[in-house]
C-alpha positions in Angstrom: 119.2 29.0 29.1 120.1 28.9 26.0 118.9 30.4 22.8 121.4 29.2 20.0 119.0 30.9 17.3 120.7 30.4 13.8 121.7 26.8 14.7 118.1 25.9 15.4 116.5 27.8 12.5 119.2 25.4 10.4 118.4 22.2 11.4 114.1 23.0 10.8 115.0 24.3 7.6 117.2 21.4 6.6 114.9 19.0 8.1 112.3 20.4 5.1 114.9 20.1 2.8 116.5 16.8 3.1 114.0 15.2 5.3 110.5 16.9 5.9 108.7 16.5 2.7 109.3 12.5 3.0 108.8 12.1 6.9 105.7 14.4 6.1 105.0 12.8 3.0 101.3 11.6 4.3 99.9 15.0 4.4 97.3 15.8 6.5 93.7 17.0 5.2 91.3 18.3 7.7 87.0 19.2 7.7 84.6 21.0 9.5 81.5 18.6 9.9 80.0 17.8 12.6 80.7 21.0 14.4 78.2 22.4 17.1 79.4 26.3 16.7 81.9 29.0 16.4 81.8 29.5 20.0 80.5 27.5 23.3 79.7 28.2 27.0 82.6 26.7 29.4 86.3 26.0 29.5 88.4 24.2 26.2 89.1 20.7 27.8 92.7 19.7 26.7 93.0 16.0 26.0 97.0 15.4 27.2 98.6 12.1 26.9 101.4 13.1 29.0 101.0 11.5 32.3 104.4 11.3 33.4 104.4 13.2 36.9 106.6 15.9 35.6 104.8 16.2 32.2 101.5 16.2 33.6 102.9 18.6 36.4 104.0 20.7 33.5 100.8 21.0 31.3 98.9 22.0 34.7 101.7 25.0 34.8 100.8 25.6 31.0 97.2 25.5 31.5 97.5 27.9 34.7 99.2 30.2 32.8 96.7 30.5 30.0 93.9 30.7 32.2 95.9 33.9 34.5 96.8 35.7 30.7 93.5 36.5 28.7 90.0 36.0 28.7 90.1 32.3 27.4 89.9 29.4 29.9 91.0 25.8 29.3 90.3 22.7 31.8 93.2 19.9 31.6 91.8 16.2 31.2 95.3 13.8 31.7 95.3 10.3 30.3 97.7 7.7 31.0 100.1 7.7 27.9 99.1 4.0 26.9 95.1 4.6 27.6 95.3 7.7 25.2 96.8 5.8 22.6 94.3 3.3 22.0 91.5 5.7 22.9 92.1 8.3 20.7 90.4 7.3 18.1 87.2 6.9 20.2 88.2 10.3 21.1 88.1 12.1 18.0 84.5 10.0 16.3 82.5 10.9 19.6 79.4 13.0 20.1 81.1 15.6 22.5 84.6 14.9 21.7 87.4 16.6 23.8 88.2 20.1 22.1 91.4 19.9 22.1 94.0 16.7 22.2 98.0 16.2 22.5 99.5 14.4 19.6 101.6 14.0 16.4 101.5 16.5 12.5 102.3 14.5 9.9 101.1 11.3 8.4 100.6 10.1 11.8 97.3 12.4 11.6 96.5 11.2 8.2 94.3 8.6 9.3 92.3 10.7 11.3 91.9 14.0 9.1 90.8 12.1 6.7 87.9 11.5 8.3 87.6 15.0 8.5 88.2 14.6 11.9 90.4 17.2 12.4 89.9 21.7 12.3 91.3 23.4 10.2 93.5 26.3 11.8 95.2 28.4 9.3 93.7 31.7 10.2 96.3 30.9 13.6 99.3 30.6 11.3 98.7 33.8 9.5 99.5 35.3 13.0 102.4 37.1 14.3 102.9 34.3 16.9 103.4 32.0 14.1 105.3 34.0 11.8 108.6 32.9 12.6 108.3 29.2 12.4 110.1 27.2 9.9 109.3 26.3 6.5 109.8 22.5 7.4 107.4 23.2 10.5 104.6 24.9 8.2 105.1 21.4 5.9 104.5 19.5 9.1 101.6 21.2 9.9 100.3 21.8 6.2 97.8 19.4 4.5 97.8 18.3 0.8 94.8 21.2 0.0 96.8 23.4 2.2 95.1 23.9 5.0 97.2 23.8 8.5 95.7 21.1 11.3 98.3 21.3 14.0 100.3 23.5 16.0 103.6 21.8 17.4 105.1 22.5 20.4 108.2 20.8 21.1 110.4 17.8 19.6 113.0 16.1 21.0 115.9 13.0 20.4 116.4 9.5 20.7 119.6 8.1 21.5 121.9 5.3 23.4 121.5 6.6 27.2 123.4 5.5 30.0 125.2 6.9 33.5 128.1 8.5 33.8 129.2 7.0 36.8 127.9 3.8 35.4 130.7 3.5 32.5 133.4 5.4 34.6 132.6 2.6 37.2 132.7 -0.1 34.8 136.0 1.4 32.7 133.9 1.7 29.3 133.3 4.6 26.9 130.9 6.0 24.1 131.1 3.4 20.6 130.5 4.6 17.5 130.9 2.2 15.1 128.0 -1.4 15.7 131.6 -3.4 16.2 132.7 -0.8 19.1 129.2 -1.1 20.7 129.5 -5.1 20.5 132.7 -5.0 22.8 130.8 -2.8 25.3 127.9 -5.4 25.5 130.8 -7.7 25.6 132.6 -6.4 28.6 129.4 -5.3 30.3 127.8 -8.8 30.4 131.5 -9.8 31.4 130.8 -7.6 34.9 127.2 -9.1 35.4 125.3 -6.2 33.7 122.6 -6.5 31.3 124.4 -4.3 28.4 120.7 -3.2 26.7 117.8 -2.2 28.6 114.4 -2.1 26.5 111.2 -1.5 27.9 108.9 -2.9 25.7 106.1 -4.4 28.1 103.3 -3.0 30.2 101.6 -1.4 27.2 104.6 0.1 25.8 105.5 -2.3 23.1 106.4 0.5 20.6 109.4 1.0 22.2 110.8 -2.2 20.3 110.2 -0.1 16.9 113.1 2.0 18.2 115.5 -0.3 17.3 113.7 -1.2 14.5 113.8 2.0 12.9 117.4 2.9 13.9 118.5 -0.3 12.4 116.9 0.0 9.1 117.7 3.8 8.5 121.6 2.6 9.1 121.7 0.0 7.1 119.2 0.9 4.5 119.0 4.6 4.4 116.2 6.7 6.0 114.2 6.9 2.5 114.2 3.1 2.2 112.9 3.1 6.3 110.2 6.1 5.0 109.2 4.1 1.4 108.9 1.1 4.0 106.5 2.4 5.8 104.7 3.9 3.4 104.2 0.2 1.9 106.4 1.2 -1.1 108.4 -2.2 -0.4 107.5 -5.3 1.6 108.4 -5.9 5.2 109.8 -9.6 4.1 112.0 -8.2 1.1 115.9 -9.2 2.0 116.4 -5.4 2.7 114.6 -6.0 5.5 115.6 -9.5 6.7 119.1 -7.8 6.7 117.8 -5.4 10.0 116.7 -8.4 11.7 120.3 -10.3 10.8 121.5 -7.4 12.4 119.7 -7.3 15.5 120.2 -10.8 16.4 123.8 -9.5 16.8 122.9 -8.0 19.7 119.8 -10.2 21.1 122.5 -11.6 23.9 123.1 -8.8 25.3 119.2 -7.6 25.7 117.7 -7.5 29.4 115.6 -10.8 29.7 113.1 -8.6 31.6 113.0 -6.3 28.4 109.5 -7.3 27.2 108.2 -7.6 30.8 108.7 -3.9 31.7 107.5 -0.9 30.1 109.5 1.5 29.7 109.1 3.4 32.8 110.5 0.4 35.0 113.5 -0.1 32.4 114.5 3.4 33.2 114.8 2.5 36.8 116.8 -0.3 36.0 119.0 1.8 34.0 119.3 4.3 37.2 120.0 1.6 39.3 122.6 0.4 37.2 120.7 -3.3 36.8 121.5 -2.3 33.0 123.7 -0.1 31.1 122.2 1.4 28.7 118.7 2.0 26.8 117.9 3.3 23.2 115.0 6.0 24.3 113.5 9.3 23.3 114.3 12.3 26.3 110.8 11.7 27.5 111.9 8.8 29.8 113.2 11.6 31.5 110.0 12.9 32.5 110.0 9.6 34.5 113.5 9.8 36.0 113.9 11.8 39.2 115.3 15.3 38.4 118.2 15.6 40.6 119.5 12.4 38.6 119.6 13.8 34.9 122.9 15.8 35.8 124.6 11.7 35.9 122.8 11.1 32.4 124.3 11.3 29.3 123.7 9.2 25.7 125.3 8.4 22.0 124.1 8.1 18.9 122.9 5.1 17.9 126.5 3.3 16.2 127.3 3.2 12.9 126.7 0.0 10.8 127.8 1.0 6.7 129.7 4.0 6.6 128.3 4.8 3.3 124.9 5.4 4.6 124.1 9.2 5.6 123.5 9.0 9.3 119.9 9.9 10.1 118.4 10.5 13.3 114.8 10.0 15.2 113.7 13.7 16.2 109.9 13.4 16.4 107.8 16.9 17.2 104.8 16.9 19.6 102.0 19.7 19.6 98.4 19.8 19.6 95.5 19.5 16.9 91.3 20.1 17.5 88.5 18.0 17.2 86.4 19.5 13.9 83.4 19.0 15.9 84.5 21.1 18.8 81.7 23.8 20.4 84.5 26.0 21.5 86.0 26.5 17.8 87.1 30.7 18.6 88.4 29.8 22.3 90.3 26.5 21.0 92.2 28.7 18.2 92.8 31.6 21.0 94.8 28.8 23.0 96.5 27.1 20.4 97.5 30.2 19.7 99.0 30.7 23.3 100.5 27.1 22.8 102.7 28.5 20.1 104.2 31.0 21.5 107.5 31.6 23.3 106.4 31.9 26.5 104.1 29.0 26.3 106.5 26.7 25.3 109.2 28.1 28.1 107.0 27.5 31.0 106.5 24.0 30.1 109.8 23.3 29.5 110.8 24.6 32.7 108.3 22.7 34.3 108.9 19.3 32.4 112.3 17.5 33.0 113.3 20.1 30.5 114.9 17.5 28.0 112.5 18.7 25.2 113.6 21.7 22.6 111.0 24.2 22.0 109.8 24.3 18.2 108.9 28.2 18.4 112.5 30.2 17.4 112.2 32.8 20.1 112.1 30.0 23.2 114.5 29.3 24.9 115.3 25.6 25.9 117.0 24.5 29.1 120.4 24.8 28.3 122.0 21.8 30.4 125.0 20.1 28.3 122.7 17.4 27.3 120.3 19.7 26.1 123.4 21.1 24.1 124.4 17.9 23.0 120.9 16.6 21.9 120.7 19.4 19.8 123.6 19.2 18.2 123.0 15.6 17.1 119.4 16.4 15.5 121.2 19.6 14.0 123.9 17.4 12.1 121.7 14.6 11.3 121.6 14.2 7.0 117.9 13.2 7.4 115.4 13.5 10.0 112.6 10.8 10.7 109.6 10.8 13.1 109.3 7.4 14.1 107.4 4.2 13.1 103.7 5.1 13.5 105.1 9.1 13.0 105.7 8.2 9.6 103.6 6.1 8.7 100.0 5.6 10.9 98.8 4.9 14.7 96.8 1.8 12.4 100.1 0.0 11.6 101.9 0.4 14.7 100.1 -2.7 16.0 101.7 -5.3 13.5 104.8 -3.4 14.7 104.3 -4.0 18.1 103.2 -7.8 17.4 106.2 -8.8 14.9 109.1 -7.4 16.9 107.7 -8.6 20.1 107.6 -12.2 18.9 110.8 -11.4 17.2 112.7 -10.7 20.1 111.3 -14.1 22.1 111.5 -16.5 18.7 114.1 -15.0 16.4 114.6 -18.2 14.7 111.1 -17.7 13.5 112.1 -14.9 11.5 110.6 -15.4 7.9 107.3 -16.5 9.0 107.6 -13.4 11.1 108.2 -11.4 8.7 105.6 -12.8 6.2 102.6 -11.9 8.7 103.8 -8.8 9.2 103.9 -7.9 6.0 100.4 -9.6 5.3 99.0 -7.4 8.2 100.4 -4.5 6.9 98.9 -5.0 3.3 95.5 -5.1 5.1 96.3 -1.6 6.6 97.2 0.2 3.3 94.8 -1.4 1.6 92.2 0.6 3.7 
């Protein structure tokens, strides 16, 4: 275990400094309506979107715990990820909506809380469990009035993963610059591998805005990619035609099954060495058997301009409440639980242990890519979310349907890019 204390106080200061007030720039606002009561008969259901079997295995250790610790009880209710996603929404607008749901801070919340969807929990922050978290953590959490709607948990890292064996097999080592990385396509197609896996079919289409994100934060800068989003430039302005330009680089070298699978079965193909590598955040992990992670290992995604500060994806996870929960005093008691040390230990422990605990007292699992994961987040100039984590659950759609067709029809590129951007409008408009 490893606790590497100043390092990680560092990076979630410097991520409010350089990064967190523009990745968090949609503040979150929250309200009370709708409520039933300060207090309700029955457990606090928990609304988790991680289904994985050793996330899901996790959370039941987490919920176990709580329920052995104190007075409060909590009932688990797992989703499948993709089911969640769409349905959370319908979640948070119902009559008897689940107390208490997995999810994003930041402007990804935005959409909801203002709805007043979403409780306000402030009196938790004011407590000794949460006095030690960061400054940049408190602005993730913190809406424009400044009241606090979330509680975060963990975050974690995307990156270029592959096999060890894999590239010692095949002779090849880590790029770093986008001309390094095209040789190792280059030679890997040359031995009958698919160089890139993806992963962006069977409900996970998001996946796609991976690249998407990486591309445009490396060759326009991560407050261009942030602006973006925000609708602060246009999706068909030549900044962003250059990102697709770019990416048809390396369309060759994509797995032709990459929109067929979701993301799941793309990590199998990557185990089985069917591809070589994948850009993916540590929670494919959770889907990876554990005795195989020791063989895993990943680089950061290669460097296009050199004179563009190298930002990196590190998107935090937590919980927030339904305003109109019944159980308003027991959901505060566990999200108070949720924040603490040994909360955020026990599902790490249980997890594939590939995410990095946001409290400063946890510890995290230690393992050299662990270490190396948080080294990369900890040295990053900027830190973003990613593409609905900066900008709204609403627009990840038009995401999901330009780079889609983008990856089948490249050649279609400007009339891509025109929709999207005129599907966009429609969203900030709102």
């Amino acid at each position: 275990m490893n606790t590497s204390q100043p390092s990680r106080r560092r990076f979630l200061a410097g991520a409010g400094a350089v990064g967190a007030a523009a990745m968090m720039s949609s503040c979150v606002t929250s309200g009370s309506s709708g409520a039933k009561s300060q207090s309700g008969k029955g457990p606090v259901t928990l609304q988790s979107n991680l289904s994985s079997p050793q996330a899901k295995a996790a959370m039941q250790d987490l919920v176990a715990a709580y329920n052995k610790q104190g007075d409060g009880k909590a009932k688990l209710n797992t989703v499948a990820s993709e089911t969640f996603r769409t349905q959370l929404p319908t979640y948070l607008t119902s009559g008897n909506p689940p107390d208490l749901l997995t999810w994003y801070p930041g402007s990804v919340a935005d959409s909801y809380a203002k709805r007043n969807l979403l409780l306000d929990v402030g009196d938790i922050w004011a407590e000794p469990e949460l006095s030690g978290y960061s400054k940049a953590l408190r602005t993730l959490c913190t809406s424009s009035s400044g009241q606090k709607v979330f509680v975060p948990a963990t975050y974690y890292w995307w990156g270029v993963f592959y096999r060890k064996s894999n590239f010692a097999k095949w002779g090849v080592q880590e790029p770093k610059t986008w001309d390094e990385f095209m040789a190792l396509c280059e030679t890997l197609k040359s031995k009958g591998v698919a160089p890139i896996g993806l992963g962006a079919g069977g409900g996970t289409a998001w996946v796609a805005s991976s690249w998407f994100d990486y591309l445009n934060i490396r060759i326009n800068g991560a407050q261009y990619h942030r602006d973006l989003l925000a609708g602060k430039h246009r999706f068909d302005d030549p900044e962003v035609r250059k990102v697709f330009d770019k990416w048809a680089e390396a369309l060759p070298y994509f797995d032709p099954n990459g929109t067929a699978l979701a993301f799941q079965d793309a990590t199998t193909a990557l185990l089985q060495g069917r591809t070589g590598m994948m850009l993916i955040g540590t929670f494919f992990a959770d889907s990876a058997p554990k005795g195989e992670l020791d063989d895993i290992d990943f680089f950061r995604f290669p460097v296009i301009d050199a004179k563009i500060p190298m930002a990196e994806e590190g998107p935090t996870d937590g919980y927030f409440a339904s305003a109109r929960t019944g159980h308003r005093d027991e959901v505060k008691d566990f999200m108070r639980y949720l924040a603490t040390a040994p909360a955020q230990e026990t599902y790490i422990k249980g997890s594939s242990g590939t995410a990095l605990p946001t409290n400063p007292k946890a510890k995290d699992s230690g393992t050299p890519l662990v270490k190396k994961g948080r080294a990369l987040i900890e040295s990053a100039a900027e830190v973003t979310q990613f593409f609905n984590r900066d900008s709204s659950d609403a627009l990840q759609p038009t995401a999901d349907t330009a780079l889609t067709k983008f990856l089948a029809k490249p050649k279609e590129i400007d009339s891509i890019l025109t929709t999207w951007q005129r599907d966009a409008q429609k969203i900030w408009s709102q």
